[in-house]
N, C-alpha and C positions, 0 to 999 in steps of 0.2 A: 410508353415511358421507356426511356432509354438509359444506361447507367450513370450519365452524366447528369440529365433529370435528374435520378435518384440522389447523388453526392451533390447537388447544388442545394434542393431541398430549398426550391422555389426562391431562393436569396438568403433560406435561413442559415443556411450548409455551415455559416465562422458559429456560429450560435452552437447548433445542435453537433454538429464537431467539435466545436469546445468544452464543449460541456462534458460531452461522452470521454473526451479524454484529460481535463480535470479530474472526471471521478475515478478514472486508472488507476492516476498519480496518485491521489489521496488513499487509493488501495493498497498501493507498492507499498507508499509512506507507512502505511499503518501494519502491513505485514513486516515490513523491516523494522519496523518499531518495535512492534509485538516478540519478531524474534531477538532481538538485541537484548530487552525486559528480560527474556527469559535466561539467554546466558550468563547476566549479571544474577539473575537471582541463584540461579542453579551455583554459582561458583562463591557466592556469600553465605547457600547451605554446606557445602563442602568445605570453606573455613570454618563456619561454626561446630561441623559436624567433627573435623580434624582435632579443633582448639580442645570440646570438651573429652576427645579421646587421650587428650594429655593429662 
C-alpha cells in the first residue's frame, strides 16, 4: 500500500475526509462558542458584581 492508496481509501477518500474534517469544524465551532459563552458571562458577573458594590 502506497500513500496514495492510503488517501483514496478505496473510493471512499470524499466520504471518510469529509467526515473527519466536518468533525474539526464542529469542534472549532464549539470551542469558539464555549469561549465567547464564557466572556459574556464573566463580564455580566462583573456588572453585577460592580452594580451591587454601589
Amino acid at each position: 500500500m502506497n500513500w496514495g492508496e492510503f488517501f483514496a481509501m478505496n473510493g471512499y477518500a470524499w466520504y471518510v475526509w469529509g467526515s473527519f474534517g466536518m468533525a474539526l469544524l464542529i469542534f472549532i465551532v464549539e470551542m469558539v462558542m464555549v469561549r465567547h459563552r464564557r466572556t459574556v458571562i464573566l463580564q455580566q458577573l462583573r456588572l453585577t458584581s460592580n452594580a451591587e458594590d454601589l
